[in-house]
N, C-alpha and C positions, 0 to 999 in steps of 0.2 A: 690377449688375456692380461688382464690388471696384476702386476708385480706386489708380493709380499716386500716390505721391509722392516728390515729388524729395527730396533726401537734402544737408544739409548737410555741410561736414567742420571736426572738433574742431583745435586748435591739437597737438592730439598723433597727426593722421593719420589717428583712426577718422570713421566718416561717421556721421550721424543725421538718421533721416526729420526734414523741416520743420516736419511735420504731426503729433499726437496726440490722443489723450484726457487730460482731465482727470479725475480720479477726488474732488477735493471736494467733500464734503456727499452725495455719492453713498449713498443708502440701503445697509447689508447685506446687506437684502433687495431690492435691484435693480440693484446693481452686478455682479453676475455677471454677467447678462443681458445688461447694456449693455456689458461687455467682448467677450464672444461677438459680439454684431450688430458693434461697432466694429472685429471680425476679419474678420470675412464681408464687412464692407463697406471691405476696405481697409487700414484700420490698423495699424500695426504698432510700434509708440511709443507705451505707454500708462505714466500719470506717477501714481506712489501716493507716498504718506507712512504713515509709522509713526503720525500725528496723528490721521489721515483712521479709523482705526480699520475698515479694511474690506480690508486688503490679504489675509486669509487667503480672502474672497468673490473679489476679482480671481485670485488665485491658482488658484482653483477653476476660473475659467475659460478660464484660461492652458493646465493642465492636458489640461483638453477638447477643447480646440483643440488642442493638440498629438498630443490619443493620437487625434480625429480624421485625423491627417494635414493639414489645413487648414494648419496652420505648424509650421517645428521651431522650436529654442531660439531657433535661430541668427539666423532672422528675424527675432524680435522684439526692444524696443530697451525695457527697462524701466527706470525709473527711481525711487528712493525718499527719502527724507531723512531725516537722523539731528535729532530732537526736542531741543529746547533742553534739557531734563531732562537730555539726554547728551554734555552736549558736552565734561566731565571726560574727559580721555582713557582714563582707563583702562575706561570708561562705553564707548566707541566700538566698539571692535570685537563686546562683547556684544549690542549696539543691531541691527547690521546684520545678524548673523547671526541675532536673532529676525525682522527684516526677511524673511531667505531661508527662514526655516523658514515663515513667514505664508505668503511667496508661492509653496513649493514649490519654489523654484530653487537652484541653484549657485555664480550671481554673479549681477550686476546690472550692467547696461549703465554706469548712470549713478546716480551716488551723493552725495545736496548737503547742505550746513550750510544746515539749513531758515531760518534764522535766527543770527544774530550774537551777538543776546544770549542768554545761558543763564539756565533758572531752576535755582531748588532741587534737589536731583539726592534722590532716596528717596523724596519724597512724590508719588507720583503725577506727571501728566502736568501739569497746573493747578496746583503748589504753591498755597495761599493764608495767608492769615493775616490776619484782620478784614476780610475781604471785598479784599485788596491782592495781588498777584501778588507769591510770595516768590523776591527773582533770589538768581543764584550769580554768584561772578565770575570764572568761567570766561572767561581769553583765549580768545577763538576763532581765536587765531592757534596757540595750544597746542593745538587743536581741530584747525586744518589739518596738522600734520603727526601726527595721528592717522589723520585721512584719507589720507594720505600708504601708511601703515602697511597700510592695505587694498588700495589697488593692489599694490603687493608680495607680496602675501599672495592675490593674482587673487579677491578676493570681489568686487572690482569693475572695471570696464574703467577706466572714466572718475570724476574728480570734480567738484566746481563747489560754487557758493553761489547761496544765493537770499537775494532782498532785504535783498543789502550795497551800500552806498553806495561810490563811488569813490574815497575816503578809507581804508576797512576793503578794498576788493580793494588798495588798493595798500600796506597793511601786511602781508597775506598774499603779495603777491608777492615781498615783499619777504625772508621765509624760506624761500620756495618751493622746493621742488628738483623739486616737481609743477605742474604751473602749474592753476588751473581751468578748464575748458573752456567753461564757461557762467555767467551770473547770470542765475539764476531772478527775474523781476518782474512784478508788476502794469503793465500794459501795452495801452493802449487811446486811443483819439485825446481823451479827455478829460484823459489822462495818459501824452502820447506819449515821453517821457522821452529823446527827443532827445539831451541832454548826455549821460545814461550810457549809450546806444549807441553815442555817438562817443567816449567815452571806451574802452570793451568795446572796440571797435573797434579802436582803435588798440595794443590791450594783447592781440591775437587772441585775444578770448575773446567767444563768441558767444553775445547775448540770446535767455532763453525768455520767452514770453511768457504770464502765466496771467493769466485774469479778461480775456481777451481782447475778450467780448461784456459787460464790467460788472459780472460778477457780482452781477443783480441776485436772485437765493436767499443773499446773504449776512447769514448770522445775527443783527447787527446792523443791519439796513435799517428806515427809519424810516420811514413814510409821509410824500410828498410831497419825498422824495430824487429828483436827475435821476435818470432812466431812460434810459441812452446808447442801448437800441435803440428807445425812440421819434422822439429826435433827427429835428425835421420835415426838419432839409436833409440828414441821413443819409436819411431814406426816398424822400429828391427823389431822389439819387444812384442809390439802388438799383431805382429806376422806371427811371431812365435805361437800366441794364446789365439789364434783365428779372430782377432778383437779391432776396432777401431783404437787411434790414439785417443778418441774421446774416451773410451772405455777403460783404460790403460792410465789414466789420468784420476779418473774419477772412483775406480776400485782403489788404487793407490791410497787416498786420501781415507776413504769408507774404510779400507783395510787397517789404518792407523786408528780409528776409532773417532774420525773428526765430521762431525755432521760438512755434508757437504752440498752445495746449494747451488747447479748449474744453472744459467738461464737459457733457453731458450724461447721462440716463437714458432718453433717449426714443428708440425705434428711427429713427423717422422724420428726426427733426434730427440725430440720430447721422450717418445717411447724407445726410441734404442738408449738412449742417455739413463734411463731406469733400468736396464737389462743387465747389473752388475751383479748379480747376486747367485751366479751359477759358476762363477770361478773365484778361483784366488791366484794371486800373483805369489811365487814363489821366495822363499826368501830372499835367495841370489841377486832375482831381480828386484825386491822392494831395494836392496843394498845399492844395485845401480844407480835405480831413479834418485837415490837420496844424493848420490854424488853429483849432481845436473845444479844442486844449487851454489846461486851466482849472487845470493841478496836479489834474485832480480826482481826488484817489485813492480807491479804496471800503477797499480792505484797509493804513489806516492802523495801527490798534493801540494806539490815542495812550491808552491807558490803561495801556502801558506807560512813557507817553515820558521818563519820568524815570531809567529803566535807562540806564548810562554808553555802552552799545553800541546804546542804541535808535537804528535806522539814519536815520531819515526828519527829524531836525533840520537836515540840512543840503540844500543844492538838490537834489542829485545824487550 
């Protein structure tokens, strides 16, 4: 049975499911699949990037689903990000509209500065140079009223950023004549990031939360890194509520009011990974989970950290 989910709403009036997929690291060849089951089962907020190199497979499924009948445009809430390579303004508007040709669509729900700092803009996605990531010095505050330029221009509903620190939203708000409706972050009780929800918070811009469960498939993972879903007093927890530690993870985060965005590929976790909406975690234990964090972030990047905009030098 296809899971209801409750709906946030943006500081600009539009509302957006709580709940999503994640579409990183998601195979080509299995992302279609796992967008399909994520409709069937519910879903209706599915979260791609231009990075992710598989939006024209999501697309395909979007598609399906629609000339199915199963959903029209209108219910679905897509969302994509404009790649550091792009954050030249005039770089911008070409970027999103390969975006909508990938994905088959019109506009895009929701539309984010994947990142603050910019690289090299021509050379590919990865600029390099002796094995060193080549930057650009792209303000991404020049970037934001790029972004600015596609709401107007209705390629997009919505805009935001992802993993800007509260330093850099607050130099963007500060030119804003759009304000952003979200920051995209890594977000999980080993990195419950506390300070910049209460700061989001107070600026009405509302935290998504990706790497929800750890993202422990990320590409860089080293043997003998924690593993947040084996965490022994997360699985105490989750014995408690009859619940996996997926579940216990991902109500956690939904419970705080932070969109939250798992990925998977597997039909099975697809559909249990939606099935949070028939409990709540008690106070007692939201108070545990919150004491689990260690700053521990997985999607650091720190081999950029010498870029002038690399976000994660400062607390929050």
């Amino acid at each position: 049975m296809a899971q209801k989910v409750p709906f946030v709403q943006f500081n600009n009036d539009l509302k957006f499911p709580i709940f999503g997929l994640g579409t990183w690291k998601s195979p080509p060849g299995e992302v279609t699949q796992a967008v399909k089951n994520a409709i069937d089962a519910g879903y209706r907020h599915i979260d791609c990037a231009h990075v992710y190199g598989n939006e024209t497979e999501v697309g395909a499924a979007l598609k399906e689903k629609i000339q199915e009948g199963v959903v029209k445009r209108e219910d679905l809430y897509i969302t994509s990000k404009l790649w550091n390579t792009f954050h030249r303004p005039d770089l911008i508007e070409p970027a999103i509209k390969t975006t909508l040709c990938n994905l088959g669509l019109e506009y895009l729900d929701l539309y984010l500065i994947h990142w603050p700092q910019a690289y090299k803009e021509d050379e590919g996605l990865f600029p390099e140079k002796d094995g060193k990531t080549v930057y650009s010095d792209v303000d991404y505050v020049d970037t934001w009223k790029g972004m600015e330029k596609l709401v107007k221009k209705c390629l997009t509903k919505s805009i935001g950023v992802s993993n800007f620190n509260h330093e850099q939203i607050d130099r963007v708000l500060a030119i804003a004549e759009i304000k952003p409706v979200t920051n995209q972050v890594e977000c999980h009780p080993y990195l419950n990031q506390k300070k910049l929800i209460e700061y989001c918070k107070s600026k009405d811009i509302v935290i998504t939360a990706y790497s929800p469960l750890g993202s422990p498939d990320r590409p860089w993972a080293k043997p003998g890194d924690p593993q947040l879903m084996d965490d022994p007093k997360l699985k105490e927890i989750a014995q408690k509520y009859g619940k996996t530690t997926a579940h216990i993870l991902l109500r956690y985060n939904v419970q705080r009011g932070l969109i939250t965005i798992p990925k998977s590929v597997t039909k099975s976790r697809i559909e249990q990974n939606i099935d949070i909406f028939d409990f709540e975690l008690k106070n007692e234990d939201m108070e545990c989970i919150d004491t689990f964090d260690c700053n521990g972030r997985f999607c650091h990047l720190n081999w950029i950290k010498d870029h002038k905009y690399y976000p994660f030098n400062i607390e929050y």
